[in-house]
N, C-alpha and C positions, 0 to 999 in steps of 0.2 A: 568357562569350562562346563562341561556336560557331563551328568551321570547318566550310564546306562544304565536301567535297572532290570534284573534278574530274578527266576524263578531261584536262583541260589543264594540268595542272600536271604528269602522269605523265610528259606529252608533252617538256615543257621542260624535266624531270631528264634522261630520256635523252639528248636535245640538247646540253645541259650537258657530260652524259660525254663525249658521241659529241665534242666541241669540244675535251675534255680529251686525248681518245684522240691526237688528231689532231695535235694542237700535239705530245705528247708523240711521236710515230712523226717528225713532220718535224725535233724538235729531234737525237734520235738519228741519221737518216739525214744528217741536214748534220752531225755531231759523228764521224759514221764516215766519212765520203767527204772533209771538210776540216779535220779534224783531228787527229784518234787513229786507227787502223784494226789489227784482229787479225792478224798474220803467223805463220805454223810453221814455224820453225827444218828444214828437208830436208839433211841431210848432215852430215858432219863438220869442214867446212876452219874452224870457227871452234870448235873442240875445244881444252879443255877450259872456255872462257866460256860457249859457248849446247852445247847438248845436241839430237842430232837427234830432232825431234818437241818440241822444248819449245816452249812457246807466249806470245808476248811481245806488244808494242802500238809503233807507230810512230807519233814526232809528226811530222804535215806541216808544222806551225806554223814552227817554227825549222830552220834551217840547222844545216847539221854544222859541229864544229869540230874541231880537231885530234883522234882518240887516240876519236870518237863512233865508234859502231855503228853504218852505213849500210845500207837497202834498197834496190836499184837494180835496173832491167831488164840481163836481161845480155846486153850487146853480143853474143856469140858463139851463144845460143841462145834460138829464138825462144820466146814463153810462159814463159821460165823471172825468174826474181826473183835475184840474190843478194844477199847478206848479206857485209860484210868490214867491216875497221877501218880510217877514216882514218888516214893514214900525213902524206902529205904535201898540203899546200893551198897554193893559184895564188899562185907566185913562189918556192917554196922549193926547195932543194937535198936533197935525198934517197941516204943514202949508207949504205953497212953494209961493216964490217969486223971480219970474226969475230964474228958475232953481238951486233954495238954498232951501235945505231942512229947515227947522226948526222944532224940536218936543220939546215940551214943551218950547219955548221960545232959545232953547240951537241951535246951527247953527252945524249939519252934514255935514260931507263929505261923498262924493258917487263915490266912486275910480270906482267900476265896472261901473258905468256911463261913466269914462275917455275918453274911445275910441268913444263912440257913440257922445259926445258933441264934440270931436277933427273934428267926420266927418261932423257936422252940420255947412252945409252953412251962415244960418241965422235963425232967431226963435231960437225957448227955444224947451227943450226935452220933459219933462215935462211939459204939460197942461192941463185942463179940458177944452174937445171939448164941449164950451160953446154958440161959435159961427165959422165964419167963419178960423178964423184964432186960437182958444185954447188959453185959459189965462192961461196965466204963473203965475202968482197970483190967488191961491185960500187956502181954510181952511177947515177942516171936512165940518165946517156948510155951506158951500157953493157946497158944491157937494149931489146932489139929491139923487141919491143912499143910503147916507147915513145919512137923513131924518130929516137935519138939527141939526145931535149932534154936541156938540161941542167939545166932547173929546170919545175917544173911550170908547163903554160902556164894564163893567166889560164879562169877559167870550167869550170877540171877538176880533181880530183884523184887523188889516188897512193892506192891500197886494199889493204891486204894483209888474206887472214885470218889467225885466230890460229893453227893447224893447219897453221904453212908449211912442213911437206914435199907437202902433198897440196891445198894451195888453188890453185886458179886464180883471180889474184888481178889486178894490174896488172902483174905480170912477165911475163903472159900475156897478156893481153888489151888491156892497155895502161892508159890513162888513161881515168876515169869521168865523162862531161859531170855538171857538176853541177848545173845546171838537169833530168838526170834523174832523180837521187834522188830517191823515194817519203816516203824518213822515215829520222829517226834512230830510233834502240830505244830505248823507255825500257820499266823493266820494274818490279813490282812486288816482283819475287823477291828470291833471293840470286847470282843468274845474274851480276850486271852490278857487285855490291859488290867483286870482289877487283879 
């Protein structure tokens, strides 16, 4: 048996691709805008976790939870993005004494802090630059920013970075709508394992 072969079958491979191309470009461009998307770490306040310039992916998918890596627009400047750790979510108490976290009365640890409090000479990591020297003892309601609550109010939360002498974080800026979070970080690396 014999094939004949035709200018119309050339026609219907290319089509074929061209259908392939297509689906594969749309399934990408909806998998980057709703649900993963590439982000570059710019600056230091979240030293020594992410690295400036290191380069990670954020899921739109799921909400943040306690202790996640957030992307957010930042209240304060226009164009810009940042990056911090959830700290505290809608209804908790938020509290540091000498470099102990406390939320809700309950005492965290803060392993990715390890390194940074290992290289501290003297003083606390953790302050609100309140005066000369940063109190290592403070709570929501004592931090200006955030307008004397005493618990985080519902539909926001408390961000610190990990590089707290030099973050602007919610001690700054205040509390983070969380309806504007971009994404948490998830990362492929070794960035986000300690």
């Amino acid at each position: 048996m014999r094939l004949k072969k035709t200018g119309r079958g050339k026609g219907k491979a290319i089509w074929g691709w061209v259908q392939v191309i297509l689906v594969a470009v749309v399934l990408s461009m909806a998998l980057r805008y709703f649900v993963i998307s590439p982000v570059t770490v710019f600056g230091d306040s979240m030293y020594p976790t992410l690295h400036d310039g290191e380069h990670l992916f954020i899921n739109k998918v799921t909400g943040p939870d306690r202790f996640d890596i957030i992307v957010f627009p930042a209240p304060d400047e226009k164009d810009t993005e940042y990056i911090k750790r959830v700290i505290g979510l809608p209804g908790d108490t938020v509290e540091y004494k000498q470099d102990q976290l406390y939320i809700n009365g309950k005492k965290y640890d803060e392993p990715y802090l390890d390194e940074a409090k290992k290289d501290l000479s003297n003083g606390y990591l953790t302050t609100l630059n309140d005066g000369a020297q940063g109190n290592p003892n403070f709570s929501l309601a004592t931090i200006p920013a955030c307008g004397g609550a005493t618990k985080v109010p519902e539909g926001k939360l408390f961000v610190l970075g990990d590089n707290r002498p030099i973050s602007k974080d919610s001690r700054y800026i205040g509390f983070i709508d969380e309806d504007k979070v971009l994404g948490k970080v998830i990362s492929f690396g070794k960035s986000l394992q300690k």
